[in-house]
N, CA, C and O of each residue as an XYZ file, in Angstrom:
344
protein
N      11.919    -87.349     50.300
C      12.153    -87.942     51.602
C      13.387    -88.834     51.508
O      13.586    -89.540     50.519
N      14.256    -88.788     52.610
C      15.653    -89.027     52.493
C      15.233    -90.962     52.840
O      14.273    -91.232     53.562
N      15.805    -91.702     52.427
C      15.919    -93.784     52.935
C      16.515    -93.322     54.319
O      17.145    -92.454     54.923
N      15.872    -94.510     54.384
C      16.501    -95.175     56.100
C      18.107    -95.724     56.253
O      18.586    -96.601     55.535
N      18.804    -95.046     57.299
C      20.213    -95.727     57.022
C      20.062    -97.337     57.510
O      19.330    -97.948     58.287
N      20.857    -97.574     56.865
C      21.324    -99.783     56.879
C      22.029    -99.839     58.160
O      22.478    -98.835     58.713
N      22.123   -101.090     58.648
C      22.306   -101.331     59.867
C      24.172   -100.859     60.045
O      24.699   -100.541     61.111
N      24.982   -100.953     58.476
C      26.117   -100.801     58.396
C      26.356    -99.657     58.899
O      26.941    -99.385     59.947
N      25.608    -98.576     57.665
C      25.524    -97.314     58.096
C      25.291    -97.057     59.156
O      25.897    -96.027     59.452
N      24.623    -97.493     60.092
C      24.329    -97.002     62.145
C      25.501    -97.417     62.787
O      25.959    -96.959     63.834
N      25.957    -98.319     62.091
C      27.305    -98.989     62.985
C      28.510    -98.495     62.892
O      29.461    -98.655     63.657
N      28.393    -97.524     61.349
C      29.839    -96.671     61.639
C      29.084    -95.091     61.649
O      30.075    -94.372     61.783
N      28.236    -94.435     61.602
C      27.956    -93.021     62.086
C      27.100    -93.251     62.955
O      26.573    -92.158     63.159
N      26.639    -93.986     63.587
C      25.669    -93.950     65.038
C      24.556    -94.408     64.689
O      24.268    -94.800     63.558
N      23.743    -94.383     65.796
C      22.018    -94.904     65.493
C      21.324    -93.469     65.004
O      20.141    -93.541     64.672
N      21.719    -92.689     64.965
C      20.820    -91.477     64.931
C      21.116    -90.999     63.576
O      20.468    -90.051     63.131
N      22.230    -91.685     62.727
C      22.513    -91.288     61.476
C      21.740    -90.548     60.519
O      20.584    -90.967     60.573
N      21.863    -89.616     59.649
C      20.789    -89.133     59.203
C      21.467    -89.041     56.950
O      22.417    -88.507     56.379
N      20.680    -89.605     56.646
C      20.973    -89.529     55.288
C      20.101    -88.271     54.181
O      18.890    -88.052     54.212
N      20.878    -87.746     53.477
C      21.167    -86.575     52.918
C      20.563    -87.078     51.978
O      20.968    -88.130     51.484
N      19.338    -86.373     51.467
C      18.599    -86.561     50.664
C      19.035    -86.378     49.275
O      18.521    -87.146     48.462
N      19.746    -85.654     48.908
C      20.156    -84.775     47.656
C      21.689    -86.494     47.143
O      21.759    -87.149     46.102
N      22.377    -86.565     48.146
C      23.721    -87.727     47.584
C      23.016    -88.714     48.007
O      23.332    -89.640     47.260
N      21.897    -89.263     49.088
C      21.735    -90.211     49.093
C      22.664    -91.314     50.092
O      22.515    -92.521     50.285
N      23.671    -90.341     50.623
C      24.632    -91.202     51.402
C      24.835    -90.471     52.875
O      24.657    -89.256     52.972
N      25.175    -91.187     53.889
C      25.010    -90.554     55.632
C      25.546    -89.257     55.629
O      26.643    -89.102     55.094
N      25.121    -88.548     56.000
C      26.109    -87.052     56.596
C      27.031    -87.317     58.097
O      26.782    -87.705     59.238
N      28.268    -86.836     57.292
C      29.022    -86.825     58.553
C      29.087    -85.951     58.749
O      29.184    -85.044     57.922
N      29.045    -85.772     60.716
C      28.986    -84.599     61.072
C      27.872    -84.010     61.163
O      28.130    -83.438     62.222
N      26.763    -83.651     60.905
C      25.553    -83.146     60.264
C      25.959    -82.200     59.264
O      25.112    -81.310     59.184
N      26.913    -82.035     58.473
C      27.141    -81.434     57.684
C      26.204    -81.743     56.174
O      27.052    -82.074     55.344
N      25.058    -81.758     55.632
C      24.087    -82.106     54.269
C      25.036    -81.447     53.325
O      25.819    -80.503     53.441
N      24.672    -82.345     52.240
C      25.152    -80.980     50.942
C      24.688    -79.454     50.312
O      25.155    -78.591     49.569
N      23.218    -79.761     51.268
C      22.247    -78.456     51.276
C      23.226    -77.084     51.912
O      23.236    -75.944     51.449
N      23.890    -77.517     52.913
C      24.888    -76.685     53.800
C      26.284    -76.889     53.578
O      27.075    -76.367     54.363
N      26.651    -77.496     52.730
C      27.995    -77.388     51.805
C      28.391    -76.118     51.159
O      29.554    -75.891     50.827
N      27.316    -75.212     50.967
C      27.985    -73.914     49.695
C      28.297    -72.744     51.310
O      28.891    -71.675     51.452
N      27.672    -73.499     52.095
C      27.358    -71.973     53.062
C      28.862    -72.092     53.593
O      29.638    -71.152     53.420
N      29.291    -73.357     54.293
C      30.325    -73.552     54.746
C      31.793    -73.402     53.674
O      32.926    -73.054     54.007
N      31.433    -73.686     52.710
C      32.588    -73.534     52.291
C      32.982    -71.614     51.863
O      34.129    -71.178     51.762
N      31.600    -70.708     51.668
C      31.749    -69.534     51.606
C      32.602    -69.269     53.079
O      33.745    -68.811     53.086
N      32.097    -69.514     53.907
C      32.518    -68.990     54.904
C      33.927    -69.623     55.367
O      34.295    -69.145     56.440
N      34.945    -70.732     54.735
C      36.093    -71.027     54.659
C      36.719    -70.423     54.077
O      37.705    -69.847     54.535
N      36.233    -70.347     52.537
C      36.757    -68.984     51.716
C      36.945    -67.706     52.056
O      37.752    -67.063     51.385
N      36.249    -67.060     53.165
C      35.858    -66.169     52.916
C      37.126    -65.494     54.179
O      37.796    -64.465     54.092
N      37.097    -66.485     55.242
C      38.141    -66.710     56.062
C      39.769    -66.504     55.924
O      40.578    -65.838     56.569
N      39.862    -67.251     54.957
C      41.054    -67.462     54.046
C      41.708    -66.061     53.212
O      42.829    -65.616     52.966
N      40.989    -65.866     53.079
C      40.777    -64.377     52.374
C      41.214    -63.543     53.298
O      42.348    -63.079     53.179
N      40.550    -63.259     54.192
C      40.821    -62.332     55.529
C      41.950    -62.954     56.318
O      41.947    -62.669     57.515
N      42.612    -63.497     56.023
C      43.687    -64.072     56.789
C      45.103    -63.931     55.681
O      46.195    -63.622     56.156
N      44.971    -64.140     54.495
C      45.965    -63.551     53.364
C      45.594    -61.786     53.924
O      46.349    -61.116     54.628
N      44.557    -61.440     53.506
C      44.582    -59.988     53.922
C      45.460    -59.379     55.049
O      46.317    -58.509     54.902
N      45.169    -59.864     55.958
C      46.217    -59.651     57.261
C      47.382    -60.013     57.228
O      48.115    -59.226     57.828
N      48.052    -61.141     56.647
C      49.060    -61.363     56.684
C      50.020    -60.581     55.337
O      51.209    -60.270     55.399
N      49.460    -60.470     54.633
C      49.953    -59.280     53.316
C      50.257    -58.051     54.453
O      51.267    -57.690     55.058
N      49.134    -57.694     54.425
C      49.242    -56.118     55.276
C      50.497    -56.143     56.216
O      51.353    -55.266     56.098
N      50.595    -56.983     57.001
C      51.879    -57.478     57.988
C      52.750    -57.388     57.443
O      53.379    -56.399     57.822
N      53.397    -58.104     56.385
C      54.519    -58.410     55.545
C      55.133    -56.759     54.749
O      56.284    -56.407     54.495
N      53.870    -56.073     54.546
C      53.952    -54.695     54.204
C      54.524    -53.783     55.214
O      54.702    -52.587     54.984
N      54.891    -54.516     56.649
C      54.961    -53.363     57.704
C      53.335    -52.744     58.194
O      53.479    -51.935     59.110
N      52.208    -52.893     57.892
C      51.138    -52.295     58.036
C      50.451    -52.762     59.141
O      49.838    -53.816     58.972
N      50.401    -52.258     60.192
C      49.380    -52.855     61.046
C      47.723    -53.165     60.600
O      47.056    -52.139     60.470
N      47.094    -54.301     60.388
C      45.826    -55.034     60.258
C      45.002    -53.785     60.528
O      45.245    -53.115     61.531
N      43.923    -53.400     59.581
C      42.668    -52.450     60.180
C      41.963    -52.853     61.220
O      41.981    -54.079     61.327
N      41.118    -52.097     62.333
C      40.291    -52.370     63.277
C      39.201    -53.144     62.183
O      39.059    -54.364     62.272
N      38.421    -52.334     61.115
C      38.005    -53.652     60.682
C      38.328    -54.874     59.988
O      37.486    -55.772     59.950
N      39.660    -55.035     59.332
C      39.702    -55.931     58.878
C      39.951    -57.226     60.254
O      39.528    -58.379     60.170
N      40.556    -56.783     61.189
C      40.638    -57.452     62.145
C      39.108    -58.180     62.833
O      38.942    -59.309     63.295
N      38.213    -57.134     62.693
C      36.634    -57.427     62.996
C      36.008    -58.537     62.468
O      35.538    -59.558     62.971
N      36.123    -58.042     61.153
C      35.738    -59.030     59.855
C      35.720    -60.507     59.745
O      34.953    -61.362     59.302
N      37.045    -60.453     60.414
C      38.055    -61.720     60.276
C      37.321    -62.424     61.639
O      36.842    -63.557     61.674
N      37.359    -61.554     62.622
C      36.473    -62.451     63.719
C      35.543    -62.898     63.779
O      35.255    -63.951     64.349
N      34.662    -61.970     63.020
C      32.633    -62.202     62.943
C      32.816    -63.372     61.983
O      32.170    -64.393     62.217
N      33.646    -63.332     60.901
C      33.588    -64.671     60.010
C      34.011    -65.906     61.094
O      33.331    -66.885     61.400
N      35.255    -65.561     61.531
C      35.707    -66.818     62.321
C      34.341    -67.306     63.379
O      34.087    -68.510     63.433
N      33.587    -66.427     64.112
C      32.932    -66.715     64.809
C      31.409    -67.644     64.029
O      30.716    -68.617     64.328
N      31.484    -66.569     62.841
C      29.875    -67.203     62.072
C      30.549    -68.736     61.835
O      29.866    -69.577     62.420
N      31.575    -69.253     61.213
C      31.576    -70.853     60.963
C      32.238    -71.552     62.084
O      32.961    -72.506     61.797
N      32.065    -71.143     63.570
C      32.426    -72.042     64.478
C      30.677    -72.105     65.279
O      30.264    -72.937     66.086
N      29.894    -70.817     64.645
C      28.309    -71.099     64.919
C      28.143    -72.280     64.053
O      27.867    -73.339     64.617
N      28.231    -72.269     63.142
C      27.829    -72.820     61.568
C      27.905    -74.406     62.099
O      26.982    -75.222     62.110
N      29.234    -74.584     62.519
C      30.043    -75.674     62.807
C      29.187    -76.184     64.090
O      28.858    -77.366     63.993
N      28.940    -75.800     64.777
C      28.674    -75.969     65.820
C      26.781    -76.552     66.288
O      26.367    -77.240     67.220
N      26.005    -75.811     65.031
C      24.837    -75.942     64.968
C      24.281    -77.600     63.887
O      23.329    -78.372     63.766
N      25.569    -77.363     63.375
C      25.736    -78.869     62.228
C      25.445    -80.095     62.787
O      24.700    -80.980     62.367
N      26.434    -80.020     64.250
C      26.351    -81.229     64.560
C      25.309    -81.712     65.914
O      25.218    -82.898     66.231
């Protein structure tokens, strides 16, 4: 069971602050460290598909229908991700 945040802690992340059981310190954002590996896969994973496209470009190659897909469903899964965090 995660401590109660200090009055400091409410005064700079809000009254509703919620502390992260695992560091022990406020989550900003609602971002936990529990949901740290997911988000950062899905930054990586982003990143990736975005060198991909831009290689392919630089090659003269127009982007695949799926790599173009790919690149969206990811973009879309961590603006869910993002979005459900907070």
């Amino acid at each position: 069971m995660a401590r109660e945040a200090t009055p400091e802690e409410k005064a700079v992340f809000g009254h509703d602050v919620k502390i992260d059981p695992v560091t022990n310190q406020p989550i900003e954002q609602g971002i936990g460290s529990a949901q740290q590996p997911t988000m950062q896969h899905l930054q990586a994973r982003l990143q990736t598909l975005e060198l991909g496209i831009r290689h392919q470009r630089d090659l003269g190659i127009d982007p695949s229908d799926e790599l173009r897909a790919d690149y969206i469903k990811t973009q879309n899964a961590l603006k869910a991700f993002m979005a459900g965090a907070q």
